[in-house]
ZATILUM-312391 format. One line per 4 residues: number of its first residue (from 1); for each residue x, y, z of N, C-alpha, C. Coordinates in steps of 0.1 Angstrom, whole numbers. Example, Ala and Ser with C-alpha at 12.3 -4.5 7.8 and 13.67 -1.06 7.14 Angstrom:
<pts>
1) 132 -57 78 123 -45 78 132 -33 78  128 -22 71 137 -11 71 129 0 79
</pts>
This chain:
<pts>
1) 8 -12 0 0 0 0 9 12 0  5 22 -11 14 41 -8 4 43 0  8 55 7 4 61 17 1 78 14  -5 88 9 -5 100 9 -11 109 17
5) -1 117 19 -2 125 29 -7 138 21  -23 143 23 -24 158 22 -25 169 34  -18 179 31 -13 192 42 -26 199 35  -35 201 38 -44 210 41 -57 208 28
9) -71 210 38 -81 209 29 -93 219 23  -86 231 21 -92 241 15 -99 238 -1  -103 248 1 -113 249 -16 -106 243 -25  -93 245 -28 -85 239 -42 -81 225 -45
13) -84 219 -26 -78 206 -29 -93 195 -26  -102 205 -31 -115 191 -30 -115 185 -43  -113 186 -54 -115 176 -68 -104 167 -67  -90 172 -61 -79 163 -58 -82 153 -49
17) -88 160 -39 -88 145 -25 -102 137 -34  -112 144 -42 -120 129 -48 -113 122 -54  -100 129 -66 -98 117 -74 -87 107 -66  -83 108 -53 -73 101 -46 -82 89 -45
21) -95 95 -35 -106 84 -30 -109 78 -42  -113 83 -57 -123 73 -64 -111 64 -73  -100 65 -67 -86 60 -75 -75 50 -62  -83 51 -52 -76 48 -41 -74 31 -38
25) -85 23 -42 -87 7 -42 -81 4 -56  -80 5 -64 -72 3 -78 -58 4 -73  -54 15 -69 -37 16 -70 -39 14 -54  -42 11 -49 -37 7 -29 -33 20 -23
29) -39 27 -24 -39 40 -16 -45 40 -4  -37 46 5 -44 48 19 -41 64 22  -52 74 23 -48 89 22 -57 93 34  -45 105 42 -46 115 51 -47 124 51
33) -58 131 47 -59 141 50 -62 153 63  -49 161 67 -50 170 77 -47 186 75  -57 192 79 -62 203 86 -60 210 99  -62 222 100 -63 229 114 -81 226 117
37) -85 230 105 -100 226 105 -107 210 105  -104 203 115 -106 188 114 -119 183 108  -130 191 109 -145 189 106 -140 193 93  -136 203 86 -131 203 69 -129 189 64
41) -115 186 73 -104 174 63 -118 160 67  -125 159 75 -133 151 74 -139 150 66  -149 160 63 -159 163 54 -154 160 36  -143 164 37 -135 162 23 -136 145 19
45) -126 139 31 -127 125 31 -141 117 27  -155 127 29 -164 117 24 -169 108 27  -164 98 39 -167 90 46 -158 77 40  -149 78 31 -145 67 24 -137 61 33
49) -133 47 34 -127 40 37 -114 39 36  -108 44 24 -99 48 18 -87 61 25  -96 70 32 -95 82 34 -94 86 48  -87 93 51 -90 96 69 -87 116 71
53) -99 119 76 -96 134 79 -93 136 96  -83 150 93 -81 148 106 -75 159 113  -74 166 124 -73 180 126 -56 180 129  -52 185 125 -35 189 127 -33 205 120
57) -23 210 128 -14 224 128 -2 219 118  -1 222 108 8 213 101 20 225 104  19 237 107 30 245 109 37 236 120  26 232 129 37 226 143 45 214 139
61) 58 217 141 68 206 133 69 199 142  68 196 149 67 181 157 54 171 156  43 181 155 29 173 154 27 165 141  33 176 130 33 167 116 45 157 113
65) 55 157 121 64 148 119 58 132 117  51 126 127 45 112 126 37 109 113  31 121 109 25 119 95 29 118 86  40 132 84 56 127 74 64 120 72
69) 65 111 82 73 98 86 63 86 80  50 87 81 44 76 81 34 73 63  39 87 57 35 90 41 49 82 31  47 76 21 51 80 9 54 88 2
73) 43 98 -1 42 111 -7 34 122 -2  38 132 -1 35 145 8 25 156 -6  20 159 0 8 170 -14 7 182 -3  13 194 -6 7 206 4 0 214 -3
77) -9 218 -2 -18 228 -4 -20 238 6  -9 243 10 -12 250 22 -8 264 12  -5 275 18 -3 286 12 10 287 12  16 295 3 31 290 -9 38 291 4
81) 43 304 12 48 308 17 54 296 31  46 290 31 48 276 42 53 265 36  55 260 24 57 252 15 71 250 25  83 257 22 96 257 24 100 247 38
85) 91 248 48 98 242 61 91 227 58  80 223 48 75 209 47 86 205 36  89 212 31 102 207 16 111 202 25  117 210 34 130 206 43 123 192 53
89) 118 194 54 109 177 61 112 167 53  106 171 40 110 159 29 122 149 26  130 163 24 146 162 23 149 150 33  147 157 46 156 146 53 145 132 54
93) 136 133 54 133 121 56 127 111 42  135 117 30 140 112 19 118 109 12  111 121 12 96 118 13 97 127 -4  89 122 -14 85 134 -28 76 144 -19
97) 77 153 -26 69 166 -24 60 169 -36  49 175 -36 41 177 -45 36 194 -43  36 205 -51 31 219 -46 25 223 -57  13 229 -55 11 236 -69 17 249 -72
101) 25 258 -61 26 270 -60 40 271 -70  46 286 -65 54 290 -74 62 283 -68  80 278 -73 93 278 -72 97 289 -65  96 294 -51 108 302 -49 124 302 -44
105) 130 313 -46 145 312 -44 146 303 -36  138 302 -20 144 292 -6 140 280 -17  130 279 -25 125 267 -28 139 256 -34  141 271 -45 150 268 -55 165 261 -50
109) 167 266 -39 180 267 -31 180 252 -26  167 242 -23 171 228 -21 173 222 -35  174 225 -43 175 219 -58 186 206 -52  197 210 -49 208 200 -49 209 191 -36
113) 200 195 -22 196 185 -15 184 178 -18  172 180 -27 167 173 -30 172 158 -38  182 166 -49 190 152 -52 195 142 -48  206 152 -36 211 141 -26 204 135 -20
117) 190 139 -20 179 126 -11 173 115 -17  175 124 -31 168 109 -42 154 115 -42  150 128 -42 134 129 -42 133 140 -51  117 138 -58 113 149 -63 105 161 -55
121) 108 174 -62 99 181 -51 93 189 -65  82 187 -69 73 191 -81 68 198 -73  65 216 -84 59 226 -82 54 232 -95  48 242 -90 40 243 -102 33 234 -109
125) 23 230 -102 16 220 -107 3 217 -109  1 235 -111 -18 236 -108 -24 237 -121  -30 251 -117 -35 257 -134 -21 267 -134  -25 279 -133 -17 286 -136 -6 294 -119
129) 1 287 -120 13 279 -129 7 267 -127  11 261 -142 9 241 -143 4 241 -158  -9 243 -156 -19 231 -168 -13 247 -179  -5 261 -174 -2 270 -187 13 263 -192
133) 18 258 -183 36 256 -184 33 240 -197  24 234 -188 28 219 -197 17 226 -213  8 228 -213 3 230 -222 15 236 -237  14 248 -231 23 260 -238 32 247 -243
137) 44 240 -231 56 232 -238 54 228 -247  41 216 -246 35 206 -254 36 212 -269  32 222 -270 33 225 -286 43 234 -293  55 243 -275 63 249 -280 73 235 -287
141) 74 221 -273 84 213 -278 79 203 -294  70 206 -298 65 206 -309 71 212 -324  66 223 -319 76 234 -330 90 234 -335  98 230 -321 108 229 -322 113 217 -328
145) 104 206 -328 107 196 -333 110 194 -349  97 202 -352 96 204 -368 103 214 -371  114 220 -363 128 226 -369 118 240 -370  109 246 -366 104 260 -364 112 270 -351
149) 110 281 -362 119 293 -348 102 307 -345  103 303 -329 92 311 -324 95 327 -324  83 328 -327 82 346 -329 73 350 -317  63 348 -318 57 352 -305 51 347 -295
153) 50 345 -284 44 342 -277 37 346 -263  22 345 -266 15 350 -255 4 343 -252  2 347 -238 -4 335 -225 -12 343 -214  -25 338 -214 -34 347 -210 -47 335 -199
157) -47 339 -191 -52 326 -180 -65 336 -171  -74 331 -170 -85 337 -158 -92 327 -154  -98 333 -135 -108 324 -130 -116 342 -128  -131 334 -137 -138 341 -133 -156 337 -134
161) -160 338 -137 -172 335 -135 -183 328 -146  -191 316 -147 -194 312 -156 -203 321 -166  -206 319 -173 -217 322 -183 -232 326 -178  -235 314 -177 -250 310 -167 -251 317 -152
165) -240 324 -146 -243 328 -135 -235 343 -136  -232 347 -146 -227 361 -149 -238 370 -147  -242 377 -134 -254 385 -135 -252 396 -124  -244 402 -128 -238 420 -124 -229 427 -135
169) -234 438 -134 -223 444 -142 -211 448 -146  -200 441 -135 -187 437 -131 -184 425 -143  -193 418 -146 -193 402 -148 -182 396 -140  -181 398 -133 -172 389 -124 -177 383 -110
173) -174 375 -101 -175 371 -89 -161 365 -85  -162 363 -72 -146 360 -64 -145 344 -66  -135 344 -72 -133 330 -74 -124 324 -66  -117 330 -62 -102 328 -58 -98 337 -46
177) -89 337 -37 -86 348 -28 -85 363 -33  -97 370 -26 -96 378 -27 -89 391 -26  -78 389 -14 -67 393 -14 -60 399 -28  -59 386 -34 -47 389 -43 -55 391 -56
181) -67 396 -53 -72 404 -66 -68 419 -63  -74 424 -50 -75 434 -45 -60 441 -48  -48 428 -48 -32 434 -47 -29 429 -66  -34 425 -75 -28 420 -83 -24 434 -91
185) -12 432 -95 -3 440 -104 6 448 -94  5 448 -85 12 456 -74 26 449 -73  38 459 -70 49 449 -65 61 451 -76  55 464 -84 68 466 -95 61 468 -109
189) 71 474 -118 65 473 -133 62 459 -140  51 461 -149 47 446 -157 60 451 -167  66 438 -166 75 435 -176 73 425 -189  74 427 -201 80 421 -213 88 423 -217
193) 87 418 -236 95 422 -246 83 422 -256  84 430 -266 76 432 -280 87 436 -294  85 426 -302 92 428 -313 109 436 -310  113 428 -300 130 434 -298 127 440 -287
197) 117 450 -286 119 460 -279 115 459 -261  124 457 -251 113 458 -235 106 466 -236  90 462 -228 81 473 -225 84 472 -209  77 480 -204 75 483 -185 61 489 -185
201) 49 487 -179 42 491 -176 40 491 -163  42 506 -155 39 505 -142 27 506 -137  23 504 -122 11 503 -122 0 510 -119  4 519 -121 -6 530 -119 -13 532 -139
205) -6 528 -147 -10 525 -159 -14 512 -166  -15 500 -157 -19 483 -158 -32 486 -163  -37 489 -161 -54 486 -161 -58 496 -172  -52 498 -181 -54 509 -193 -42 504 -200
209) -39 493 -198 -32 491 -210 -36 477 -214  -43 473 -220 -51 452 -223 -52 457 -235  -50 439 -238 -52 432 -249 -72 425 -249  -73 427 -266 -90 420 -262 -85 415 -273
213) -90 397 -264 -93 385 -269 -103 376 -273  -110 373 -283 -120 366 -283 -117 350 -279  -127 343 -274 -124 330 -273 -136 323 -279  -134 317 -286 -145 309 -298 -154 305 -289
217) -171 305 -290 -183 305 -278 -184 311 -265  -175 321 -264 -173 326 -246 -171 340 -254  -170 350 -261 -171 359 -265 -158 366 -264  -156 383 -258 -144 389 -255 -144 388 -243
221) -129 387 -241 -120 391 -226 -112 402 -228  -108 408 -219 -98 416 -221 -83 410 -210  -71 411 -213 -60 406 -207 -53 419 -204  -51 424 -189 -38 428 -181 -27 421 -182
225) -13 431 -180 -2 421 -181 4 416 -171  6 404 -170 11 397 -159 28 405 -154  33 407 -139 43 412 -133 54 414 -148  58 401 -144 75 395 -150 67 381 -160
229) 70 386 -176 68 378 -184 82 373 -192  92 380 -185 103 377 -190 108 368 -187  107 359 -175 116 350 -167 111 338 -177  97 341 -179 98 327 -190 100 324 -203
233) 114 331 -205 121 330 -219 130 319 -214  137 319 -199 145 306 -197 133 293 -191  127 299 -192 118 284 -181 110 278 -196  107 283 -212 105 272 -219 116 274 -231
237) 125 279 -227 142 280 -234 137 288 -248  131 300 -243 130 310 -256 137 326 -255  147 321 -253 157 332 -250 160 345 -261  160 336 -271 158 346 -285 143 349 -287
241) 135 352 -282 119 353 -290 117 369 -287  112 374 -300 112 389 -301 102 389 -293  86 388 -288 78 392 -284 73 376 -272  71 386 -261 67 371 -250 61 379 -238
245) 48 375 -237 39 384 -228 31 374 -223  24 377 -210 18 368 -202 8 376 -193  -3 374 -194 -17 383 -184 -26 372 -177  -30 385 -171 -47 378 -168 -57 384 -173
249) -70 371 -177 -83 380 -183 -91 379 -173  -99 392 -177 -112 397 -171 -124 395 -182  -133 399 -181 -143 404 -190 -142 417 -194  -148 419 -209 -143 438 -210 -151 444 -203
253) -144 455 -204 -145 462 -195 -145 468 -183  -140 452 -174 -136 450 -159 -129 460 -157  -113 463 -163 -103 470 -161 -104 483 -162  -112 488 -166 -114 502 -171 -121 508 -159
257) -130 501 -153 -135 505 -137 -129 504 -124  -121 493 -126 -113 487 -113 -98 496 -113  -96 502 -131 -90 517 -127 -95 525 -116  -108 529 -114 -111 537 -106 -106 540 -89
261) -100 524 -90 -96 521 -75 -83 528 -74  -75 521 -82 -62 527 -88 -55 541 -83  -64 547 -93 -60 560 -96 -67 568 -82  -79 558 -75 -76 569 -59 -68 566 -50
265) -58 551 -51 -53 549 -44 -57 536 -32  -71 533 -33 -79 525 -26 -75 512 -28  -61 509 -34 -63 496 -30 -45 493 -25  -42 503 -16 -26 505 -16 -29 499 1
269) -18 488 3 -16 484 11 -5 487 23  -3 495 21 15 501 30 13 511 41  -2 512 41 -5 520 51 -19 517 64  -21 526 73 -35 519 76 -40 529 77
273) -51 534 73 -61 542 72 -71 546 89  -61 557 94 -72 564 106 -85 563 103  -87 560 118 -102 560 114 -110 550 106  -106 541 100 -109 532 92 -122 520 99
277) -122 518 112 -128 510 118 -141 515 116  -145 528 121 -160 544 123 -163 541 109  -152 539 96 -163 544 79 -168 539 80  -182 544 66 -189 538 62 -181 538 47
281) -192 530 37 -182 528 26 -182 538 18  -190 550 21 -194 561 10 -179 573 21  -175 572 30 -164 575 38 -156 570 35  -154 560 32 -134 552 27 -136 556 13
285) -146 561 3 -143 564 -6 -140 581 -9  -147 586 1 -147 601 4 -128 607 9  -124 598 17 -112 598 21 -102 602 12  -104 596 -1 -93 600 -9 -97 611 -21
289) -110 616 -15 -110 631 -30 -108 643 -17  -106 655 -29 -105 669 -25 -119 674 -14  -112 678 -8 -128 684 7 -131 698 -5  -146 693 -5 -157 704 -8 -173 703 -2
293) -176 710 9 -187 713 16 -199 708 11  -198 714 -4 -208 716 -14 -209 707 -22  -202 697 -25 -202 685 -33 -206 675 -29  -215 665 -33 -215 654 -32 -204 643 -30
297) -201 633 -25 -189 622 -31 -190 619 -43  -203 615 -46 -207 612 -60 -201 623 -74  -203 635 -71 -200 644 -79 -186 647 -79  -178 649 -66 -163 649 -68 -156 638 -73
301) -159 624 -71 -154 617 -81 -156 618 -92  -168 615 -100 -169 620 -112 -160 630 -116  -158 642 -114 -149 656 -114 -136 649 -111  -132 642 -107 -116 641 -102 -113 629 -110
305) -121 619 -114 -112 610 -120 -124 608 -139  -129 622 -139 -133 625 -153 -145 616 -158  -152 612 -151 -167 601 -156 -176 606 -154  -181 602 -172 -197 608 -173 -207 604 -168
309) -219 610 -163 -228 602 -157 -235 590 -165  -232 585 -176 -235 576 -185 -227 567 -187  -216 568 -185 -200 559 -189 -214 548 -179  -205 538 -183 -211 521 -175 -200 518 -166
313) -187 525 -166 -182 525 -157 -191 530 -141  -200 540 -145 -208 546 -132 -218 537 -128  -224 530 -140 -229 519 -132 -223 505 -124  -213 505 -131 -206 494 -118 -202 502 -109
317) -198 513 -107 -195 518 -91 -209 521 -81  -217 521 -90 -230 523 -79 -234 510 -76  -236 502 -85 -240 487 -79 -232 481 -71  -218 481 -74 -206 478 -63 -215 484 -46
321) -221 498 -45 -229 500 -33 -214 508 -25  -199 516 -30 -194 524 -26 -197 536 -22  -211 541 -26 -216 555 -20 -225 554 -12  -228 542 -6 -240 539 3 -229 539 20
325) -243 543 26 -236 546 43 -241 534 50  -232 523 48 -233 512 54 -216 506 59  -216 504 72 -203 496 74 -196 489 71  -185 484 72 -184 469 66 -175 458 79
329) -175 452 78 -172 445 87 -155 444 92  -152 451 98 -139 456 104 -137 456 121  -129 450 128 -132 456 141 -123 464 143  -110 472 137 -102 478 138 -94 486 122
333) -90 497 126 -84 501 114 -74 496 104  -76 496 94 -73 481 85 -66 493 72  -56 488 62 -51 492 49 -66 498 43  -58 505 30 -76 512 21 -74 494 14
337) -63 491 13 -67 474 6 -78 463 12  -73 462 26 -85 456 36 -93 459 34  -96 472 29 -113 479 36 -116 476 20  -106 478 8 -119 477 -1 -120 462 -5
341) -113 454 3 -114 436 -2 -131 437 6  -131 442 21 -143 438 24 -157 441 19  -157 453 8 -165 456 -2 -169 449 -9  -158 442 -19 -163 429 -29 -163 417 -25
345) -159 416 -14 -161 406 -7 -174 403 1  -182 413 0 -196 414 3 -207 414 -10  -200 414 -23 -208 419 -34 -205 408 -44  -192 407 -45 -187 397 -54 -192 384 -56
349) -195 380 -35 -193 365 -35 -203 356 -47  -202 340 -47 -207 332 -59 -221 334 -45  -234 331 -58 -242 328 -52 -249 311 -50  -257 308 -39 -258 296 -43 -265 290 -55
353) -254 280 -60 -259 275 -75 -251 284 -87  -241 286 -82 -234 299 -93 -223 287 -92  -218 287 -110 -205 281 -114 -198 293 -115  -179 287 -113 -169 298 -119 -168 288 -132
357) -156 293 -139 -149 294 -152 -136 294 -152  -130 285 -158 -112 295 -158 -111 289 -177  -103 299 -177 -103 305 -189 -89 307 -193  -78 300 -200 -65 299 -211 -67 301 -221
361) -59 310 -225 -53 310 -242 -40 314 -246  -34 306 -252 -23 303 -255 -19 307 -270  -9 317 -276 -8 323 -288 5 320 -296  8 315 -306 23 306 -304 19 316 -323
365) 32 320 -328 37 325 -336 50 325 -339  52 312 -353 64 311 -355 67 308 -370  83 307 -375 84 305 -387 88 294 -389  86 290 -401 90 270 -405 97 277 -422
369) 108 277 -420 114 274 -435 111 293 -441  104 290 -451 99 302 -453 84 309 -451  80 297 -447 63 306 -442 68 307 -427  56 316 -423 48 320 -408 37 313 -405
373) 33 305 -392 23 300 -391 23 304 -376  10 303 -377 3 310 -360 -11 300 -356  -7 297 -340 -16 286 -335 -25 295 -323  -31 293 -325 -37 295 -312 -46 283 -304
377) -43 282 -293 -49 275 -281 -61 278 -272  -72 275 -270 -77 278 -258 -84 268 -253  -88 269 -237 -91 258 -226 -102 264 -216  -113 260 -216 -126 272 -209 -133 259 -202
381) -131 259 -187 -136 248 -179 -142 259 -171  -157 247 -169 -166 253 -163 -167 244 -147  -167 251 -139 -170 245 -123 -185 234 -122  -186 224 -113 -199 215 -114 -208 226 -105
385) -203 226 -92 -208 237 -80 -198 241 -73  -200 244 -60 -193 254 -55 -185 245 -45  -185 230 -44 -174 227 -39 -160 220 -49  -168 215 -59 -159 214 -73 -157 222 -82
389) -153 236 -80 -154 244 -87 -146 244 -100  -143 249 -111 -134 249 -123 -115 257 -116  -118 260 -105 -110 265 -97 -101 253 -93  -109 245 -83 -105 234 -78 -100 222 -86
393) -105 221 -96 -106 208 -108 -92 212 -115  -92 226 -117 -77 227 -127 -65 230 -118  -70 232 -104 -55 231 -95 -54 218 -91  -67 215 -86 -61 198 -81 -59 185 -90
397) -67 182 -98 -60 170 -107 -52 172 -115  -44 181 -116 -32 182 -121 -19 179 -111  -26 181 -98 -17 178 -85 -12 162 -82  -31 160 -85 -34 142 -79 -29 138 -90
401) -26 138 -107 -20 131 -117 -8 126 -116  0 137 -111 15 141 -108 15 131 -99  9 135 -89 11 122 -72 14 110 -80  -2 104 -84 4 95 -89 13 87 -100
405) 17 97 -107 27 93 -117 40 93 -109  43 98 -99 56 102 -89 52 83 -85  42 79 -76 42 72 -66 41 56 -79  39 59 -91 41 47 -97 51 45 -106
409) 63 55 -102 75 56 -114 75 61 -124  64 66 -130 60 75 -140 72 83 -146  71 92 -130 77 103 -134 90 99 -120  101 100 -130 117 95 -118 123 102 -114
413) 123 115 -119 134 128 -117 135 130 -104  146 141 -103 147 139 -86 150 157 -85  150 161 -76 151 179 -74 144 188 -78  144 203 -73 129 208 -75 130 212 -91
417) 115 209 -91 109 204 -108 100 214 -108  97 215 -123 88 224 -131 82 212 -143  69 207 -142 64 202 -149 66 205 -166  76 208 -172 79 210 -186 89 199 -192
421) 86 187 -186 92 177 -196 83 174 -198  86 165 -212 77 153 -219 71 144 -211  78 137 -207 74 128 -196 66 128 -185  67 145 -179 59 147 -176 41 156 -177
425) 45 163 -186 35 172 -190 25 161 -201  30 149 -208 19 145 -221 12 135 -215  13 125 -202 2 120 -194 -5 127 -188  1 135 -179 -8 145 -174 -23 151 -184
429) -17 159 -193 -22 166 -203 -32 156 -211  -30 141 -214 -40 129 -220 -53 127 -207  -44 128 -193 -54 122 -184 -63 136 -184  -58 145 -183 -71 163 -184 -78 158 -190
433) -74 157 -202 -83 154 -214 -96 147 -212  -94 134 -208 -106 123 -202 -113 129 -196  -108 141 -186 -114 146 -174 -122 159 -175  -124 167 -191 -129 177 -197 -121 185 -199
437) -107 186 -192 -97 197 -193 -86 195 -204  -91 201 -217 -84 200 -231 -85 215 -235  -75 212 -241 -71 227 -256 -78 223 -269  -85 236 -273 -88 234 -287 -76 247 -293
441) -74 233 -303 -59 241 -313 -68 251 -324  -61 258 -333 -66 269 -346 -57 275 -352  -54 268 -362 -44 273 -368 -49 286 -374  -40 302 -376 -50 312 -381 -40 315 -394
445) -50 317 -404 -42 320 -419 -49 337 -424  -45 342 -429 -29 346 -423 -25 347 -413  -14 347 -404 -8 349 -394 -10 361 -389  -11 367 -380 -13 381 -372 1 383 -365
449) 11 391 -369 24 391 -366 25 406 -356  22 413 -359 26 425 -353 11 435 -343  11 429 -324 1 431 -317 3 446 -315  -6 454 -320 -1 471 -317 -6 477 -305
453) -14 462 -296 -22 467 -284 -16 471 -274  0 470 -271 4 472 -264 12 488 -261
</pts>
C-alpha cells in the first residue's frame, strides 16, 4: 500500500482529495488528509474507507512529523509561503513533495539536497502555474521539433465567473482569494519584450493598457499584463523570441473600472487608514478626494477622476454599493486594501448554484522554412458547484495526476521540478483530457504578426 499524505483541505484541494478516493482501491492508496479545521479534512474524506480526515497544525513541526514519517508522498496545499519548512521535512526524511505553488528562491536553493535525497519536489503543478507551463511546452516542444523558430508568444489565464451565472455588471465574482485580486499587479512594473523591444508598464498605468481576446463560444475578454513575463524565456528555453507576454483575463471592461480604484489609491496596502474601523463605505471612498462642503462624493469623483454620468463605468461603481452609508465588517483600522477587499467581498461572493470558469489562451507564432504559421490554443472549464469548482478541478488533478505518476514511477526525476518535460506534461495533459480539461488548437491563416495593443 502508498500512503498519501495531504497538508491542508481548503477549496483547491477538494476535486484532488475525490480523485485520490475514487482511485484509491485500484492503486492501494491509503490517504490522510489534515487540517487545522478537522471537521473540513473530514468532510473532504467523504466517509471513504480509503481516506482519513483529521485535525492537525501542520505548521507545528513536531505534530506533523508522525504523519511525514508515516507517508510516501507529501501534497501541500497549504499557502506557498509555508511550503519551504514541509520541503526541508521531505529532504531529510527522503519523502517526494508535490506543490502547486510558485518555485521560490528558498524553494530553489534545495535543488541540490533534493537530489542528494533521491526525491522529487514538483511545483508548479496547478493551473496557472501548471496546466499554462505543460500546455504551452506541449506545442512549443512541438515546433521545435519540426525545426520552427518562435516569434511570438502570449499566454493569458483567468478564473472568473461562468456564463450562466454572470449576472452584475462587473461580470465577475470572487473566485479565488480575494486578497490577491484586490493586490494584483502591485509589487513593480509589468515586464515584457515586444518585437526586440522591453516594454515596463507601471502600475498605476496596468489597467489601461489590455489586450481584447476573443475565445470561440465565450465571447471577448480583455488581458492585463502579468508582473514579469520575461523570466519565461529561460523556463521554456526561448531566450531569443522577439515578443513574449503573459496576463490575466477579465471580461471587457472590468479593467477600465477597477482603474477607478487605482487612480484613488484605494487599493494600496503600505498604510493603515485612521479611522478606518468608524467608515462607512461612502467615507473610505470620500477619504481619498478633494474636501468640498458643497459637493456630493458622488459628484467629486466623477470631477476628479473624469466620468460621465452615462460611462457604465458609473454603473458598476454604484451597484458595487461604494456610495452607500453602510459599514463593513472591520473591528479595527485596516489598509484602504482591507477595507476595499471587504467591499467585494460582500458583493462579489458566488451565489448559491453559481459556477466559476477558468479560462486559457495560449498564442504561439512562429516561422517553419519560409512561411509564418500561427496557432492558437484555448481551454474554458466550467465548475460542477461550488465545492468542485473549475478553480479546484484545474488546480487539483493536475496535482493528484502528478502524485500518482511520482508514486508509480512514472515520473523518476529527482530535485525541485517544473512540470515541462515530456514525460511529464503528455500524461498528465492525455489524463485532463478524459477529465474535460483539453485545448482546442486553430491554426490562423494569415498569421497576425505584429500586436499594436500594447
Amino acid at each position: 500500500m502508498k500512503n498519501i499524505l495531504v497538508i491542508g483541505a481548503g477549496l483547491s484541494a477538494s476535486s484532488m482529495i475525490r480523485y485520490f478516493i475514487n482511485h484509491a482501491e485500484k492503486e492501494n492508496w491509503m490517504i490522510k488528509v489534515v487540517d487545522r479545521d478537522g471537521a473540513l479534512a473530514v468532510k473532504k474524506c467523504d466517509g471513504s474507507p480509503f481516506a482519513e480526515g483529521i485535525a492537525l497544525d501542520a505548521l507545528n513541526a513536531a505534530a506533523r512529523r508522525p504523519f511525514m514519517e508515516w507517508a510516501d508522498i507529501v501534497v501541500s496545499m497549504l499557502p506557498a509561503r509555508f511550503h519551504i519548512e514541509i520541503a526541508k521535512d521531505c529532504i531529510q526524511l527522503k519523502k517526494n513533495l508535490v506543490t502547486p505553488s510558485y518555485i521560490s528562491e528558498e524553494m530553489q536553493a534545495l535543488h541540490q539536497d533534493a537530489i542528494d535525497a533521491g526525491i522529487v519536489i514538483m511545483n508548479e503543478i496547478g493551473v496557472d502555474p501548471g496546466i499554462d507551463h505543460m500546455s504551452a511546452k506541449q506545442i512549443l516542444d512541438k515546433v521545435e521539433t519540426l525545426g520552427g523558430k518562435m516569434h511570438i508568444f502570449e499566454s493569458f489565464t483567468g478564473g472568473l465567473v461562468a456564463p450562466e451565472s454572470d449576472n452584475n455588471p462587473w461580470n465577475y465574482k470572487l473566485t479565488w482569494n480575494p486578497r490577491n485580486v484586490v493586490l494584483a499587479g502591485q509589487g513593480g512594473a509589468a515586464k515584457f519584450i515586444q518585437e526586440g523591444q522591453y516594454k515596463y508598464i507601471p502600475y498605476h498605468k496596468l489597467f489601461r493598457r489590455t489586450e481584447i481576446i476573443d475565445i470561440p463560444g465565450y465571447g471577448k475578454f480583455e488581458g492585463y499584463a502579468n508582473r514579469d513575463s520575461l523570466k519565461y524565456r529561460d523556463i521554456y528555453s526561448l531566450q531569443d523570441i522577439p515578443t513574449i507576454y503573459r496576463g490575466t483575463f477579465r471580461r471587457k471592461g472590468f479593467s477600465k473600472a477597477w482603474d477607478v480604484f487605482v487612480q484613488l489609491g484605494a487599493t494600496d496596502d503600505t498604510y493603515v487608514l485612521e479611522g478606518s474601523k468608524n467608515m462607512t463605505k461612502r467615507d473610505f471612498i470620500n477619504a481619498f478626494l478633494p474636501y468640498n462642503p458643497n459637493d456630493s462624493v458622488e459628484l467629486k469623483l466623477r470631477h476628479a477622476l473624469k466620468i460621465d454620468q452615462d460611462d457604465t463605468i458609473w454603473e458598476k461603481l454604484v451597484w458595487l454599493g461604494i456610495f452607500k452609508s453602510d459599514k463593513v465588517d472591520i473591528q479595527e483600522d485596516v489598509t484602504p486594501a482591507v477595507f476595499l477587499q471587504k467591499i467585494i467581498e460582500e458583493m462579489w461572493q458566488l451565489d448559491a448554484g453559481d459556477k466559476d470558469m477558468i479560462v486559457m489562451w495560449h498564442k504561439f507564432v512562429y516561422d517553419l522554412g519560409e512561411e509564418c504559421h500561427e496557432i492558437n490554443a484555448s481551454m474554458v472549464v466550467i465548475g460542477e458547484d461550488q465545492v468542485h469548482t473549475a478553480m479546484s478541478k484545474t488546480v487539483g488533478l493536475p496535482v493528484a495526476i502528478c502524485t500518482k505518476l511520482i508514486l508509480n514511477k512514472s515520473i523518476n526525476i529527482t530535485g525541485v521540478q517544473l512540470p515541462i518535460q515530456s514525460n511529464v506534461y503528455t500524461p498528465i495533459l492525455e489524463e485532463l483530457a478524459t477529465l474535460g480539461i483539453q485545448f482546442k488548437e486553430k491554426e490562423i491563416i494569415p498569421p497576425v504578426l505584429y500586436n499594436t495593443s500594447f
